[in-house]
Structures are given as structure tokens and as C-alpha cells.
C-alpha positions, -999 to +999 in steps of 0.1 A: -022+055-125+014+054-135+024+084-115+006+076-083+023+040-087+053+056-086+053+081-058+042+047-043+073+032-047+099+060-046+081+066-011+079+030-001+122+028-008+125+059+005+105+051+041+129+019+042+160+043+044+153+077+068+141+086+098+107+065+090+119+034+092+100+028+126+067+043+118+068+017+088+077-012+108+049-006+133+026-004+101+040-038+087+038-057+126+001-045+124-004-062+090+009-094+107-013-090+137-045-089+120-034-113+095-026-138+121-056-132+138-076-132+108-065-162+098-042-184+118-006-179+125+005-206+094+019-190+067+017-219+045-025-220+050-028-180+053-016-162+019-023-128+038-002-138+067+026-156+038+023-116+019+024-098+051+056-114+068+074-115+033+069-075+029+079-069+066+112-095+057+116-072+029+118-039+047+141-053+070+117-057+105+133-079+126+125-116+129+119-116+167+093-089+160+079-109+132+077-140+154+061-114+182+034-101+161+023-137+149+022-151+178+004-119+194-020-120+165-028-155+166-033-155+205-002-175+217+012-143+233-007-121+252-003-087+243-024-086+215-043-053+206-078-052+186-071-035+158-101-022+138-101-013+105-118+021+094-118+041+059-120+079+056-123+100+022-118+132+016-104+160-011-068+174-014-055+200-033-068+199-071-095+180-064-080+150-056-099+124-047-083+109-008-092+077+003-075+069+040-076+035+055-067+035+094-056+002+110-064+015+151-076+004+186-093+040+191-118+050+167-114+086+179-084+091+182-076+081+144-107+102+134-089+135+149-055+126+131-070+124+098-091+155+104-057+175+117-044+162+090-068+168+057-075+204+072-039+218+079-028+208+043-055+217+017-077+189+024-115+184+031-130+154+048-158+141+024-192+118+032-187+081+031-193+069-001-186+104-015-150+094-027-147+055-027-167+050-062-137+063-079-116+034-067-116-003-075-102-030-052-074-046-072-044-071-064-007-053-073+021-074-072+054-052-076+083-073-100+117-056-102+133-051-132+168-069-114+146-104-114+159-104-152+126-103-171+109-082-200+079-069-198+061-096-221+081-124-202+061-108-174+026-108-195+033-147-204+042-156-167+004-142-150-020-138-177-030-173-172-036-165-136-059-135-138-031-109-144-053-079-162-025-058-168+019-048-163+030-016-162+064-003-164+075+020-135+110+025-142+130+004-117+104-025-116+068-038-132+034-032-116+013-069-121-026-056-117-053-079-112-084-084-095-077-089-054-089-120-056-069-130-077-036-115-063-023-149-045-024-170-081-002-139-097+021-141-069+025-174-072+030-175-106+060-154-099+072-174-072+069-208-099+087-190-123+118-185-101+112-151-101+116-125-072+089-100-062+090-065-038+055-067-026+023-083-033-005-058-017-044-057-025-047-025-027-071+003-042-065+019-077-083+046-093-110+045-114-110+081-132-070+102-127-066+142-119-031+153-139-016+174-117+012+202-130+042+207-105+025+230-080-005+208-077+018+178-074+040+192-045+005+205-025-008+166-028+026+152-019+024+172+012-007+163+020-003+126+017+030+129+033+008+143+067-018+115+061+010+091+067+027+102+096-005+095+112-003+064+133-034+051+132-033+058+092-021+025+071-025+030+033-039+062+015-047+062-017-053+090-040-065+095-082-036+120-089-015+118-120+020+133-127+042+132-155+077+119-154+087+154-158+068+168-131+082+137-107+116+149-117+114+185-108+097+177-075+125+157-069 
């Protein structure tokens, strides 16, 4: 898990700095649309919404389009689209199990993307069901290491709140717990005085494939087409690489 969690992150920066800036803003306005709609356009009474505009603040979208996309979600702006959520799986390279979840208004159209995409780089589309048992639903709330803490500090802070686990990733700590528990973590944090990059439900696999440096740069490549899909919103994967093999790759 560690090495997935960390290609998560070194992509995540790395998205906030080049040339994908605006495919991840449009990802992170979607969030906020359905949050809204989902569940009103207060923060305060809709943790998703609260989680949602705090990552987009955090990537540096705009306010006006934050404001937008609430008010678009919630209904008080017209312009509004109905996004649907839908979840392919698949196999890369390796036998990696894929899991790709699609925030679109055309069901079709994200169907061919994901297809293009899976076979063009290794990949396989896979029956539903086929792929998701190897993942489990769980609530990751990403601390950085800047906000002062150790990693027991940490453990002290969100045990009492359902906090099953923190993993070191470097640069910053990984706080798993179950998704329904995710807002209690977060605000544990937040009580503590403590700052936090993202708090995302998420999924997280079950059983890892260790992949050597060949392997590793084949899935990359794959996930990396997944993403510039844009109807795709999150894909997960049950690859593992060694800090070694992360550094080579680069």
C-alpha cells in the first residue's frame, strides 16, 4: 500500500504544478457539484461539501469557481450538469488489479475512454465484480510532516476517533480508517490545531502485486492514460513498489 500511496501523492503535487493543472480543477469543481447537490450547498451541515471545497482551496481552484460549482450543484445557478457516477475494473500490466471510477453526464462516452485507454496501454477491461473484492472502502486523511507532529503524536490524536492505522510516506502521514469514519479523524486533526492536505474516502487494496522497475513504469503509464480521461475521477490500483524502484522511475 505504501507505494501506491505514494505515486498518489508525488502525482497529486505534481498535477498541481504542470500542464494538468486544468484537467484537475475540472475534477475537483465536479466533487463540489455533486457534493452540493448531494447534500446542500452548507459546508458547515455537509462534511463532503466542507472536504471537497477544502481540497479544491488547496490546489489552488479559484474561489469564483468554487462559489460557481456550489451554487450550480445546489441548484441556485442554472447550469448544473447531472453527473453520474460509474465504476469500471479491469487488469494492467503484471496483473494489476484496476479499479476506475468515472464522475460523467454520458455513460458512453466515459465507457469508450476507459476502453481506449485500458487497451492501448497493457490493460484488459474485467467483469464487474471481477476486480472490486480486492478493495476495501476506507477514509485517508493525508497529514504533512510540516504540521510539526510525530508519528505517535499522530496515533494519540485519531485513535480515539476510529483511526485504524498511520503510515509514513516520506513528506507526510497517511491516517486510514474506515469511510465512515473519515469526518471524526479529520476533525480530530482540525481540534488539534493541526493542518491536513486532503481528507478523501477512497479505496485501498486488499491483497498488493510488487512490481520491479519495468513492471512499475508499464502501470504508471497506464494509470497515467486512465487519468487524462475526462470522464475518469479516481483510479485505484493493488500495485506495490519499493522506494528504490520509485526512485529509478523517477
Amino acid at each position: 500500500m505504501s507505494g501506491h500511496s505514494k505515486w498518489a501523492t508525488t502525482k497529486h503535487k505534481k498535477a498541481v504544478i504542470d500542464a494538468r493543472r486544468g484537467k484537475l480543477f475540472a475534477r475537483l469543481i465536479k466533487n463540489i457539484e455533486v457534493a452540493a447537490r448531494q447534500g446542500g450547498a452548507d459546508p458547515a451541515g455537509n462534511p463532503t461539501l466542507y472536504d471537497a471545497i477544502q481540497k479544491a482551496r488547496k490546489s489552488s481552484v479559484p474561489l469564483d469557481n468554487i462559489d460557481r460549482a456550489v451554487k450550480r450543484g445546489s441548484g441556485a445557478e442554472a447550469g448544473g450538469a447531472d453527473w453520474q457516477t460509474i465504476m469500471y475494473e479491469g487488469y494492467g500490466p503484471s496483473g494489476v488489479a484496476v479499479l476506475v471510477e468515472c464522475l460523467t453526464d454520458n455513460r458512453n462516452r466515459a465507457a469508450s475512454e476507459v476502453r481506449v485507454a485500458m487497451t492501448r496501454n497493457g490493460g484488459s477491461m474485467a467483469d464487474p465484480g471481477s476486480v472490486s473484492y480486492l478493495f476495501n472502502r476506507k477514509g485517508v486523511v493525508i497529514v504533512p510532516k510540516s504540521a510539526g507532529l510525530t508519528e505517535d503524536d499522530l496515533l494519540m490524536i485519531v485513535l480515539d476517533r476510529g483511526a485504524e492505522e498511520v503510515n509514513d510516506l516520506g513528506e507526510s502521514f497517511e491516517v486510514v480508517s474506515e469511510a465512515t469514519d473519515l469526518v471524526g479523524v479529520r476533525k480530530a486533526i482540525q481540534d488539534a490545531g493541526c493542518d491536513y492536505e486532503s481528507a478523501d474516502a477512497t479505496f485501498l487494496p486488499s491483497v498488493s502485486v510488487q512490481l520491479d522497475e519495468e513492471g512499475a513504469r508499464k502501470v504508471f503509464k497506464l494509470l497515467e492514460a486512465l487519468e487524462d480521461a475526462d470522464d475518469v475521477q479516481n483510479v485505484y490500483a493493488n500495485f506495490d513498489v519499493s522506494d528504490d524502484v520509485m526512485a529509478a522511475i523517477g
